[in-house]
C-alpha positions as CSV (number, residue, x, y, z in Angstrom):
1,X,0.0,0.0,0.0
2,X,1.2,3.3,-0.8
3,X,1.1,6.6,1.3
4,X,-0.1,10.1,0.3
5,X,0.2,13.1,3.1
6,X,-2.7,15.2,3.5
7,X,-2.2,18.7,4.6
8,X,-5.9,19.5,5.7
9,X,-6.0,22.4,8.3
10,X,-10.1,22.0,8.5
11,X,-10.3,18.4,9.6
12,X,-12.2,16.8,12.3
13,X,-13.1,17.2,15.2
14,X,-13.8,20.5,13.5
15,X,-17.3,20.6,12.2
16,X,-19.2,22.7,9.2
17,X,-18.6,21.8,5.7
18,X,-15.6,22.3,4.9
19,X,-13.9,19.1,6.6
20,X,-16.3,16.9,4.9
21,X,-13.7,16.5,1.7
22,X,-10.8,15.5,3.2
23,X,-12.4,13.2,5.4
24,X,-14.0,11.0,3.1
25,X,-11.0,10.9,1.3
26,X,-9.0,9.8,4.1
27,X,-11.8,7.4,4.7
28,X,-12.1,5.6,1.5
29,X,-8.5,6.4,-0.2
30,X,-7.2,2.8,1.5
31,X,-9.5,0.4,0.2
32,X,-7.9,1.9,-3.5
33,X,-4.2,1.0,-2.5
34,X,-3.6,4.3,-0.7
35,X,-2.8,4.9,3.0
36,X,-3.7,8.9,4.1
37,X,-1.7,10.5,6.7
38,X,-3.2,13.6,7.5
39,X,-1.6,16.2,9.2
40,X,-3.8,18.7,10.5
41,X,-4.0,21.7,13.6
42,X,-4.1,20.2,17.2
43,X,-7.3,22.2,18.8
44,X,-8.6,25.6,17.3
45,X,-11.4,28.0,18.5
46,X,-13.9,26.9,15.8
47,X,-17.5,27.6,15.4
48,X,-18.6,24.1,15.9
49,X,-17.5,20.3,17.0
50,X,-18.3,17.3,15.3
51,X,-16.6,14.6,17.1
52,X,-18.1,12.1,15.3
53,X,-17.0,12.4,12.3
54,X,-13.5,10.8,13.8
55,X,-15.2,7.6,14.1
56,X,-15.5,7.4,10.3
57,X,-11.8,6.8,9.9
58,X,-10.4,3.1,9.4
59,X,-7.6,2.4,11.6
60,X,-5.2,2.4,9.1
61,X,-5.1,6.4,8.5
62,X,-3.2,8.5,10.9
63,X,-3.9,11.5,11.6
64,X,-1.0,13.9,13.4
65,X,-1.7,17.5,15.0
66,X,0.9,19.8,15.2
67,X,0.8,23.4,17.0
68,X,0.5,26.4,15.0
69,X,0.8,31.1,16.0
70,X,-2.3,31.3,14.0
71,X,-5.5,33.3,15.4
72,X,-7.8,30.2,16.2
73,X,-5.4,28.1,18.2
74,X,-4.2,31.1,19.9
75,X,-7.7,31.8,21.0
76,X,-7.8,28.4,22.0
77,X,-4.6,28.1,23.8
78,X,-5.9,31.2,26.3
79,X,-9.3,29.6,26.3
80,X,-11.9,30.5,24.1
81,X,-12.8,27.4,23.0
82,X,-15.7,28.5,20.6
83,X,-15.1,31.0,17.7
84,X,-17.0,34.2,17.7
85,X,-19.9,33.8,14.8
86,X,-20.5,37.6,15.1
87,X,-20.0,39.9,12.0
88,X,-16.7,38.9,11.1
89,X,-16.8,38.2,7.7
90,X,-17.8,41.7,7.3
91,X,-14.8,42.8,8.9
92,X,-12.4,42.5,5.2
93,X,-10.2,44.8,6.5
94,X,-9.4,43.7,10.0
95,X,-5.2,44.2,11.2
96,X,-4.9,40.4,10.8
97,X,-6.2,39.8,7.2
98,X,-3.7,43.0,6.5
99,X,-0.5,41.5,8.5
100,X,-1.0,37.9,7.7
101,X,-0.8,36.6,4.6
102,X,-1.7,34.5,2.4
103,X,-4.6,34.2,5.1
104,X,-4.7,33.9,8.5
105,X,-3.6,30.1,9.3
106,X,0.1,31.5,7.8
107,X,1.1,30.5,11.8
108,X,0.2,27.1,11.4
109,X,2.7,26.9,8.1
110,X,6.2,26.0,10.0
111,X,4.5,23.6,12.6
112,X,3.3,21.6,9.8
113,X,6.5,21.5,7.3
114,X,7.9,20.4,10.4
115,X,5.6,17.8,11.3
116,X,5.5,16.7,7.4
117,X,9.4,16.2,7.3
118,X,9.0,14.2,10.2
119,X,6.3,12.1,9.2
120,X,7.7,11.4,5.9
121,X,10.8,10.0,6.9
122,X,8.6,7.7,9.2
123,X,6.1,6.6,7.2
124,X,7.9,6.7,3.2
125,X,5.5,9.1,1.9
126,X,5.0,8.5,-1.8
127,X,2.9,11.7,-2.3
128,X,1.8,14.6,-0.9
129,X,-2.0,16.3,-1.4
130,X,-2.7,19.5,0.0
131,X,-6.7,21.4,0.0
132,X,-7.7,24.7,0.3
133,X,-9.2,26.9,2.0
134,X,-6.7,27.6,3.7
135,X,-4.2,28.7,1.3
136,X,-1.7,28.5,3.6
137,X,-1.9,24.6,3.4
138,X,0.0,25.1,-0.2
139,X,2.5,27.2,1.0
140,X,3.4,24.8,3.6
141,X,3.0,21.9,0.4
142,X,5.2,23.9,-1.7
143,X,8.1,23.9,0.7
144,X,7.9,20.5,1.6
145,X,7.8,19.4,-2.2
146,X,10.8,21.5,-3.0
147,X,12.1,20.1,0.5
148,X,11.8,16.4,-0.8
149,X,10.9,16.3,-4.4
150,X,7.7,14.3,-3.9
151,X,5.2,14.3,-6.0
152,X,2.3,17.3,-5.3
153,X,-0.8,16.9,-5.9
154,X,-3.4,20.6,-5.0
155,X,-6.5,20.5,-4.0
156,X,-9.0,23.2,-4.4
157,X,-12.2,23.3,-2.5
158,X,-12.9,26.8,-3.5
159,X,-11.7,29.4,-5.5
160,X,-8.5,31.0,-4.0
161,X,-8.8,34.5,-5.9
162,X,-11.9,36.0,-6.4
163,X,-14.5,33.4,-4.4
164,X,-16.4,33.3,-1.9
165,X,-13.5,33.1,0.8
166,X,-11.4,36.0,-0.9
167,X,-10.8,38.2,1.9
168,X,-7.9,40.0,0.2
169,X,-7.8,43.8,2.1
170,X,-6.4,45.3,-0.9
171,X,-5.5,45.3,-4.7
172,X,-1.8,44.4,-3.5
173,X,-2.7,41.3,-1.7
174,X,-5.2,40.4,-4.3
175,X,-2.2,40.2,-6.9
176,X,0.2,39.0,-4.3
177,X,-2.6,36.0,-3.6
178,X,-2.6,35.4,-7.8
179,X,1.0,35.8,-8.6
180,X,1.6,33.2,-5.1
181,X,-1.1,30.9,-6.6
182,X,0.0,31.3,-10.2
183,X,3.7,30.4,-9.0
184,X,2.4,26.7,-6.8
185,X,0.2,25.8,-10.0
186,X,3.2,25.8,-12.1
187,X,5.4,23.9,-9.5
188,X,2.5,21.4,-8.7
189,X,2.7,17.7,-10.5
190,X,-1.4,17.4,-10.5
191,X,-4.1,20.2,-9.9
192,X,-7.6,19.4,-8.5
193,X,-10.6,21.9,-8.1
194,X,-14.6,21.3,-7.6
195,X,-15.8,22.7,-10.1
196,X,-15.3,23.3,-14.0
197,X,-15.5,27.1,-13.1
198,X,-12.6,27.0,-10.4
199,X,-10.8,25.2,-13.3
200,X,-11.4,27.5,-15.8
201,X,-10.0,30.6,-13.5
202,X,-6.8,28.7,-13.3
203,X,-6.2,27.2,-17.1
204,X,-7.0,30.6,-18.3
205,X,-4.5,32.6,-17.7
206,X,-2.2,29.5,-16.6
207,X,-0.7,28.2,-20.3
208,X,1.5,25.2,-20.2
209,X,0.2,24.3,-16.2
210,X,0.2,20.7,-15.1
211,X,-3.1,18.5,-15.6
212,X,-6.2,20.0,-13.9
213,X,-9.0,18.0,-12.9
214,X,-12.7,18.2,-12.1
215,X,-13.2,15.9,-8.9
216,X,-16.7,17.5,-7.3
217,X,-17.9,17.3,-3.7
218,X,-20.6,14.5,-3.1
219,X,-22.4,12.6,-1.1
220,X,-21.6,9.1,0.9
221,X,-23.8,6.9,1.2
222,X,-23.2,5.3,4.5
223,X,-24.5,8.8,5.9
224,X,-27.6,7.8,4.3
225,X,-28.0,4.7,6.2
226,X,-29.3,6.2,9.6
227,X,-32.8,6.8,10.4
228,X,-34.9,9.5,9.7
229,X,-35.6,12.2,12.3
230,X,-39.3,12.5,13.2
231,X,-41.5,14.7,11.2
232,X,-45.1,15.6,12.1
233,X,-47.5,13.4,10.2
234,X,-49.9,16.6,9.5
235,X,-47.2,19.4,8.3
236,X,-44.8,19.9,5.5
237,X,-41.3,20.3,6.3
238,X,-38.8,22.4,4.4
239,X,-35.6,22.0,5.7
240,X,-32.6,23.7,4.9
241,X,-29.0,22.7,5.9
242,X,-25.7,24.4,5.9
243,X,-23.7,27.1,6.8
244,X,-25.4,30.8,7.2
245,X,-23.7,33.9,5.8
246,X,-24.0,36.6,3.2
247,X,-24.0,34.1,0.6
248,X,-26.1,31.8,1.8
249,X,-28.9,34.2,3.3
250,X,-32.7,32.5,4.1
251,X,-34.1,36.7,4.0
252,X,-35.8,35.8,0.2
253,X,-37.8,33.0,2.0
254,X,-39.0,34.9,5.6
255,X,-40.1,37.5,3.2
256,X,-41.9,34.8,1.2
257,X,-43.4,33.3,4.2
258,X,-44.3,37.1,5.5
259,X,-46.2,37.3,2.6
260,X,-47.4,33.9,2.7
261,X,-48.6,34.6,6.6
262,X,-50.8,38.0,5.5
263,X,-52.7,35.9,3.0
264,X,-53.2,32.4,5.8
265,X,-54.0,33.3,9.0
266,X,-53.3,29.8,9.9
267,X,-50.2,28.5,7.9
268,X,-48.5,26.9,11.1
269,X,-51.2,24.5,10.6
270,X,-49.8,23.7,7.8
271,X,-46.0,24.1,7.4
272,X,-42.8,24.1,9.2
273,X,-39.0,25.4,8.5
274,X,-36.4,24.0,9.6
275,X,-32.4,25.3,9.6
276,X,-29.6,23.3,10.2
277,X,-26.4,25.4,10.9
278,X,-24.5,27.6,11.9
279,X,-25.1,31.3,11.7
280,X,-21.7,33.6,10.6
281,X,-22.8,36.7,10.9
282,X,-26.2,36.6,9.9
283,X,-28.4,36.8,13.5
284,X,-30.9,34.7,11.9
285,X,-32.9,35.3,15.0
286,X,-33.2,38.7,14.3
287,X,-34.4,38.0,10.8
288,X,-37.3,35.8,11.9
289,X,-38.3,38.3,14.5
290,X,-38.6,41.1,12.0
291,X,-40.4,38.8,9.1
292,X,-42.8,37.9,12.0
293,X,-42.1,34.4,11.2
294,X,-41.2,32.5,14.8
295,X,-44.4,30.6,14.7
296,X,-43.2,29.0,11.7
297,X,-39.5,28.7,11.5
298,X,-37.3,26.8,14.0
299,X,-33.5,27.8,14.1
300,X,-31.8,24.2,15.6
301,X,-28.1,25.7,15.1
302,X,-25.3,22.9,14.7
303,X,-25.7,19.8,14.3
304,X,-23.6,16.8,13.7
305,X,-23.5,15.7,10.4
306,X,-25.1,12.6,11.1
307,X,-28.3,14.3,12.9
308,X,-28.5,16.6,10.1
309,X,-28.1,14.1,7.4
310,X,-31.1,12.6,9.4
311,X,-33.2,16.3,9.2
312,X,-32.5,16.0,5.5
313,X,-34.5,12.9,5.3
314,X,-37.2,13.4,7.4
315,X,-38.0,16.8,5.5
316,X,-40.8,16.6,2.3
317,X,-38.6,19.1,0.9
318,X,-35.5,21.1,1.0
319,X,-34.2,24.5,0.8
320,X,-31.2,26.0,-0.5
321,X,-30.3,29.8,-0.8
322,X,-27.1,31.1,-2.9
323,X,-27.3,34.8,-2.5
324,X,-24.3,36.0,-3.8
325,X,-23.7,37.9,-7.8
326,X,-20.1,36.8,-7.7
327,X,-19.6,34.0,-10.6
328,X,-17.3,32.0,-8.4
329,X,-20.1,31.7,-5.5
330,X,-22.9,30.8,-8.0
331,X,-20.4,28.5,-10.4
332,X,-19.4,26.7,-7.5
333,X,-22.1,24.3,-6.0
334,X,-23.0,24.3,-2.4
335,X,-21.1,20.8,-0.7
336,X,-25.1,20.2,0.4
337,X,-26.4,19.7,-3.2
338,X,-25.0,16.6,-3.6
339,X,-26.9,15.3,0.1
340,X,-29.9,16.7,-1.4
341,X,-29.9,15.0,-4.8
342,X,-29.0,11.6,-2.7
343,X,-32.1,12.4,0.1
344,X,-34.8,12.2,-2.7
345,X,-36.5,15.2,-1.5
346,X,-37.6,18.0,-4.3
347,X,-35.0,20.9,-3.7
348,X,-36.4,24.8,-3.7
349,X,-33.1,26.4,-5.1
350,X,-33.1,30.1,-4.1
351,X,-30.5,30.9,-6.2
352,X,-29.5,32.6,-9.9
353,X,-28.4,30.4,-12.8
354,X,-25.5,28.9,-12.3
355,X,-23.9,25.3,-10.9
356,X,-26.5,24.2,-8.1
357,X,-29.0,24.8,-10.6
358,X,-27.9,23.0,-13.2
359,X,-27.5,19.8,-11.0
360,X,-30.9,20.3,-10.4
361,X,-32.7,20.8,-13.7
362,X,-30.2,17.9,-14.6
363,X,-31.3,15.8,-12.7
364,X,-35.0,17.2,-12.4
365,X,-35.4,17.2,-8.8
366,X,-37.1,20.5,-8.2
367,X,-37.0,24.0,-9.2
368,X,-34.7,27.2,-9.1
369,X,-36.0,30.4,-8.4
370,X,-34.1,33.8,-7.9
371,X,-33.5,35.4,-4.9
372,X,-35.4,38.7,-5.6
373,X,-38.5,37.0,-7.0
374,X,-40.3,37.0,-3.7
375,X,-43.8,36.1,-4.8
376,X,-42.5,33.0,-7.0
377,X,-40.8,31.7,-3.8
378,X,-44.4,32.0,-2.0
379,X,-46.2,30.7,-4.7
380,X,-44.0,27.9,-5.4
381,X,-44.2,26.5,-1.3
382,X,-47.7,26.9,-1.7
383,X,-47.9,24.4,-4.7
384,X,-45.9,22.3,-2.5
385,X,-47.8,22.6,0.2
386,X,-51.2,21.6,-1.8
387,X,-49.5,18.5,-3.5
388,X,-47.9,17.2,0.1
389,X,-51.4,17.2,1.7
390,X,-53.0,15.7,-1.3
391,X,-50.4,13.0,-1.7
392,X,-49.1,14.5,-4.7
393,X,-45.7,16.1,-3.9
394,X,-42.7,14.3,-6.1
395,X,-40.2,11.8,-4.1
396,X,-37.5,10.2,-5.7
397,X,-35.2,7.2,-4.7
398,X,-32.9,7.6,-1.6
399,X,-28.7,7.0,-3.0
400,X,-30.3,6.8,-6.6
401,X,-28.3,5.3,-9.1
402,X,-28.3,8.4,-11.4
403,X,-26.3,10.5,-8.8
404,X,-23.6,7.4,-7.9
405,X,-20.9,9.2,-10.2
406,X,-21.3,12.0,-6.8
407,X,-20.5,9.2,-4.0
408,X,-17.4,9.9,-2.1
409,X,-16.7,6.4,-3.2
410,X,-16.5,6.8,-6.6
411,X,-14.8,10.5,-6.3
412,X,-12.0,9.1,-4.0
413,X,-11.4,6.3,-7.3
414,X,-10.4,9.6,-8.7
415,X,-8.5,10.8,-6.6
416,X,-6.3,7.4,-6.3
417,X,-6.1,7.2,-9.9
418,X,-4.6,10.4,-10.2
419,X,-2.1,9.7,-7.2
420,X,-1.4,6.5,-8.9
421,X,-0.5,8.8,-12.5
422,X,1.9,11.3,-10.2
423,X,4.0,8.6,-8.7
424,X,4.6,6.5,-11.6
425,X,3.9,8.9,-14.7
């Protein structure tokens, strides 16, 4: 069996979406000849736990934790043991995102090269993969591929320029971050992104870069095994699940449901919302107070993945909201989409045109509307509404086989194969 490194900063027992990726792949990279060694933070001040994701790990991954001077283990280390889910993202121009570049985890950087010499010589490392967000993972990647002359394969989960988590403070940064991501592409012997859209921002102005390829987020299908959560027999539920933030902002729905309430006295009777995560900056509570709205929508916060893979399937229907203009938000699809398409549920997309709406008029599993089209929203739930309590409302099979190419399975087959092409080429 061979061995790859992962340098995966996000990596359980953090929680949210972003550890999902690495994790599956750590979980399902050996039974493809490949034995992950991931070395990660030791304990940060993070928004939320998910302890049990660790128990998804076979015994032969290892997973090492090295210190690190960035922010969130510093806030850790002098006891705040929960990040802040206040404004922050708001706060682009904050000292740190000015002193500490490429991002704020550059502390973690000489811990980890450290560590990954270390590990390397004990374990033969054949290759090394490293995923972003944060960016700092390649820097550390970088050095240790110019360190040993392994083979380096990148991982992007999201866009490093110009998406969703571009906090650059200024132009200077902004080209600093493209010149630095310009300069790993090049020196990297396989590139990996999400999305065709992430790829395309890197082949086009990138000629002669090493092979990029398209290996999406999923869904896996042993998280699909657990029972539902209860539902009440007499009410539809829309759930929603994920992360809230700027970008992914439920205000086009409580102003549908607003509506929805002056027109049906008694629409509790009828339906429920449910959200599943954690608020960044939002104060979703404050949303639902000024729509009027707590008599129908329940905020449950964090939950571990497997109780809100469990919410998924005990909803009718789901909810997703992409609320952001910025091509790289709306061409790269929500990590939940591919959950949803495996649930079976019809899938409200609040959302312009773009990737999460393809998927679903692909695979015909519900409808997109756009953010600012209020009454569609409210016309659309209340079709729903009339088709659940008449037996009408669309289902579709649980894991289907249409949407296998999305298992983490089948992904992490990917990934090996390309691991497989950087060590003997």
């Amino acid at each position: 069996m061979r061995t790859v490194l992962i340098l995966a900063y996000y990596f359980p027992p953090m929680g949210l979406g972003g550890v999902q990726r690495p994790l599956k792949f750590s979980k399902y990279l050996p039974q493809f000849g490949w034995r992950p060694i991931v070395a990660t933070v030791k304990d940060v001040s993070y928004y939320s736990q998910d302890t049990t994701l660790l128990e998804e790990l076979p015994e032969e991954v290892v997973v090492s934790r090295s210190g690190s001077l960035d922010p969130l283990r510093l806030a850790y280390c002098l006891g705040k043991q929960k990040k802040s889910t206040g404004r922050t993202r708001s706060r682009g121009r904050s000292l740190a995102q000015w002193m500490l570049f490429p991002d704020n985890q550059i502390g973690w950087v000489p811990f980890v090269v450290m560590r990954a010499l270390h590990l390397i010589r004990r374990y033969a490392v054949d290759a090394i993969l490293t995923t972003s967000p944060p960016a700092s993972s390649h820097l550390a990647g970088y050095l240790i591929h110019r360190l040993t002359g392994l083979p380096w394969v990148i991982d992007f989960r999201d866009a490093w320029t110009g998406g969703e988590f571009d906090q650059a403070p200024s132009n200077a940064h902004r080209w600093l971050a493209c010149t630095l991501q310009q300069h790993f592409i090049h020196r990297a012997t396989h590139v990996i992104a999400v999305s065709q859209d992430i790829v395309d921002g890197l082949t086009d102005t990138l000629p002669g870069a090493p092979p990029v390829t398209v290996i999406p987020n999923g869904y896996d299908s042993a998280d699909f095994a657990f029972p539902a959560g209860r539902a009440p027999a007499n009410k539809f539920i829309l759930t929603y699940c994920g992360a809230l933030n700027a970008a992914r902002n439920p205000e086009p729905l409580f102003q549908a449901l607003h509506r929805m309430t002056a027109q049906q006295a008694d629409l509790a009777d009828h339906l429920e919302v449910r959200l599943i995560g954690e608020d960044l900056g939002l104060s979703v509570e404050t949303l639902i107070r000024k729509y009027k709205i707590q008599h129908l929508v329940t905020h449950f916060g964090y939950l571990t993945h497997e109780k809100a893979v469990s919410q998924i399937l005990a909803a009718n229907a789901l909810v997703m909201f992409i609320t952001s203009e910025s091509h790289l938000v709306k061409g790269v699809p929500t990590g939940k989409i591919y959950e949803y398409l495996a649930s079976g549920k019809p899938i409200l997309a609040i959302a312009p045109d773009g990737a999460a709406s393809d998927l679903i008029k692909r695979y015909d599993r519900g409808q997109t509307i756009p953010p600012d089209d209020v009454h569609q929203i409210a016309m659309a739930l209340g079709t729903w509404i009339k088709q659940y309590e008449a037996g009408d409302l669309p289902e579709y099979p649980v894991d289907d086989e249409s949407i296998r190419p999305f298992s983490r399975f089948q992904l992490t087959d990917q990934l090996a194969q390309i691991l497989n092409h950087v060590v003997t080429p």
